[in-house]
C-alpha positions in Angstrom: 3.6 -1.5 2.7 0.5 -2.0 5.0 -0.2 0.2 7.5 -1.2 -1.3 10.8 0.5 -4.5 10.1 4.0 -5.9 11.9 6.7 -6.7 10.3 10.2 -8.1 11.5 13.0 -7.5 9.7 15.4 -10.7 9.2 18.9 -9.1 9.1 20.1 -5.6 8.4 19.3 -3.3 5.3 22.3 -1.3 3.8 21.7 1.4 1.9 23.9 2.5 -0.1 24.5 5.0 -3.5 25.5 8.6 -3.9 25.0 11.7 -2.0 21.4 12.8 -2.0 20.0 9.3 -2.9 17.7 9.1 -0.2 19.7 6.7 2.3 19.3 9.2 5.5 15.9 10.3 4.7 14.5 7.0 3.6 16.2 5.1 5.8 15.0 6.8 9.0 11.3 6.8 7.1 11.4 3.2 6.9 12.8 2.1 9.8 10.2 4.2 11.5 7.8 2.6 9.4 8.4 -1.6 10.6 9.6 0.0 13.9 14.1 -0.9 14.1 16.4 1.1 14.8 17.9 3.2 12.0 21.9 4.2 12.2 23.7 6.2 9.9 27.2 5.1 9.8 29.1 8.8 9.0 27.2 10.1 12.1 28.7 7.0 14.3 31.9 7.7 12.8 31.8 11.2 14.2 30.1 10.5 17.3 33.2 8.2 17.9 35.8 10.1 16.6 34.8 13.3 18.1 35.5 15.6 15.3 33.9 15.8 11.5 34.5 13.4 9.0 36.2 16.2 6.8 38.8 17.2 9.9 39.0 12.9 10.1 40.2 13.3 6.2 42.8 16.3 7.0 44.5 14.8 9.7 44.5 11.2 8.9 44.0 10.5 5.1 41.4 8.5 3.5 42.7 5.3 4.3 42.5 5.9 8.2 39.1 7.2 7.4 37.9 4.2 5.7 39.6 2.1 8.3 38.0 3.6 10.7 34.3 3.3 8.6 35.0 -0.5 7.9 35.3 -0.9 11.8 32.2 0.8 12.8 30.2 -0.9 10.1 31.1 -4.2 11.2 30.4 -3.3 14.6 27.2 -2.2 13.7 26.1 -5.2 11.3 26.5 -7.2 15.4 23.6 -5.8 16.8 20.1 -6.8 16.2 18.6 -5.6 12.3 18.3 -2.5 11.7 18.3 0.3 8.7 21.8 1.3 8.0 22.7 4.0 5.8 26.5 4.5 4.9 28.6 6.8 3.3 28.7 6.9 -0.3 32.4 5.5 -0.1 32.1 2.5 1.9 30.5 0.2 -0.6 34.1 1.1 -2.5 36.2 -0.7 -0.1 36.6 -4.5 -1.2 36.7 -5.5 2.7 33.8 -3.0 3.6 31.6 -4.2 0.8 32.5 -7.9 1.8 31.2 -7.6 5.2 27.9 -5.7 4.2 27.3 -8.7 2.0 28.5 -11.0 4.6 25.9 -9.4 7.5 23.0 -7.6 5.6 21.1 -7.2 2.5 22.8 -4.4 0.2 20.4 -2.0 -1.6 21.4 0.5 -4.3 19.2 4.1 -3.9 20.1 5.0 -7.4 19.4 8.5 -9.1 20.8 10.6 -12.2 23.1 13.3 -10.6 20.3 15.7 -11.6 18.3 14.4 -9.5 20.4 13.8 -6.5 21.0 17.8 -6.4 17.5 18.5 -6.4 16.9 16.6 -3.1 19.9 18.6 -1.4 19.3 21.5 0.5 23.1 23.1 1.4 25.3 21.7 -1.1 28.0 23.7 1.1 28.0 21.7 3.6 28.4 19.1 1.7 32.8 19.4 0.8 32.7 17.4 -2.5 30.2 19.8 -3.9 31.3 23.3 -2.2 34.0 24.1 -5.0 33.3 23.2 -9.4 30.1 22.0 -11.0 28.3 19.9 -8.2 26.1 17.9 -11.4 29.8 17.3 -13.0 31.2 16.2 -9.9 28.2 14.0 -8.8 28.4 12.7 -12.7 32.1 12.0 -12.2 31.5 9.9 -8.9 28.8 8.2 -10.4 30.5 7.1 -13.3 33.5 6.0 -10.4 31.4 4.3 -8.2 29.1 2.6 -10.8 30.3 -1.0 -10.9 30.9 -1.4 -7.4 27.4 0.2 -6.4 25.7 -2.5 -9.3 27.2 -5.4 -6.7 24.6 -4.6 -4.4 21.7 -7.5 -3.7 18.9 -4.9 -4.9 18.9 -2.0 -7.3 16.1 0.8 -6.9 15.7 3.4 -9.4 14.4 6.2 -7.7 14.8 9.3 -10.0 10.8 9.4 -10.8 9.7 8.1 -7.8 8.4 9.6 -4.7 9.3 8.9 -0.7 6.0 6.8 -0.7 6.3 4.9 -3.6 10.5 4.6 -3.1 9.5 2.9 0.3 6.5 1.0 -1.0 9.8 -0.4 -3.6 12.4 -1.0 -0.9 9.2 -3.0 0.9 8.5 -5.5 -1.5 11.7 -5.9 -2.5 13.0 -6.8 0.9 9.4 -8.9 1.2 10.5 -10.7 -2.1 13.7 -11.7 -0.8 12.0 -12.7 2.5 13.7 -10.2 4.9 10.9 -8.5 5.7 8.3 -10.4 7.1 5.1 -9.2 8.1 4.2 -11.2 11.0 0.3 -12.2 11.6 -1.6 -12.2 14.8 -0.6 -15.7 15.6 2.9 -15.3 14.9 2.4 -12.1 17.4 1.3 -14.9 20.4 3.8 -17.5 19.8 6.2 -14.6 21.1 
């Protein structure tokens, strides 16, 4: 990615994959980066909902959560493009994953579960890791979630990568499929 160029992003970018993938800190790297707006769904969820998405889970179930997560995606694939992370369940969800197609450009941040706990910093506050073997239950989920996460428009292997060359991928990817476009200096006055 050039520094000191402009770029315009076409439609939104949704990042999806496991737990400690890199969706958050990536995400909010690169949408800094071509200047958008960067949303993470689970906080929107929360902000909305006024209590944690664990408490949403207690009290409602995990269908009302992911009711309530396919509702605030599609609300957020109306605005203008941004960098969306979501919750490592939503790509699950037939009708979820049918609108992120539908609206954006679907990007797998895939890692070996190794490597996803290394990124982590409190694995307690994270509640499907607190309790058991967090590289088991991360192995599990990946093993769960593996066919559904391969339905994504782009695939990124980011296990021996680092933040810079992770972003540099995402980039050209998303250059490659022409939804990022880095705009010229005439392209800047026609505006």
């Amino acid at each position: 990615m050039k520094q000191n160029k402009n770029y315009r992003l076409i439609q939104t970018v949704a990042l999806i994959g496991l737990m400690g993938a890199g969706k958050t800190t990536l995400g909010r790297h690169f949408a800094k980066n071509i200047s958008v707006d960067f949303v993470d769904s689970d906080e929107e969820i929360v902000t909305r909902a006024g209590i944690s998405i664990p408490e949403i889970f207690e009290l409602s179930g995990e269908a009302k959560f992911r009711d309530i997560e396919q509702r605030v995606i599609a609300d957020i694939l109306t605005r203008k493009p941004s960098i969306l992370s979501t919750g490592g369940g939503a790509f699950i969800s037939s009708q979820t994953r049918e609108i992120l197609h539908n609206k954006s450009t679907t990007i797998w941040l895939r890692a070996k579960p190794e490597t996803l706990i290394s990124r982590m910093d409190n694995l307690h506050t994270r509640p499907l890791l607190a309790a058991g073997d967090p590289v088991l239950t991360l192995t599990t989920l990946s093993n769960e979630r593996r066919s559904f996460y391969e339905k994504a428009d782009i695939i990124i292997d980011t296990d021996t990568l680092s933040s810079a060359q992770a972003l540099h991928k995402l980039a050209t990817a998303l250059e490659d499929r022409n939804v990022l476009i880095e705009e010229t200096q005439s392209d800047e006055a026609s505006k």
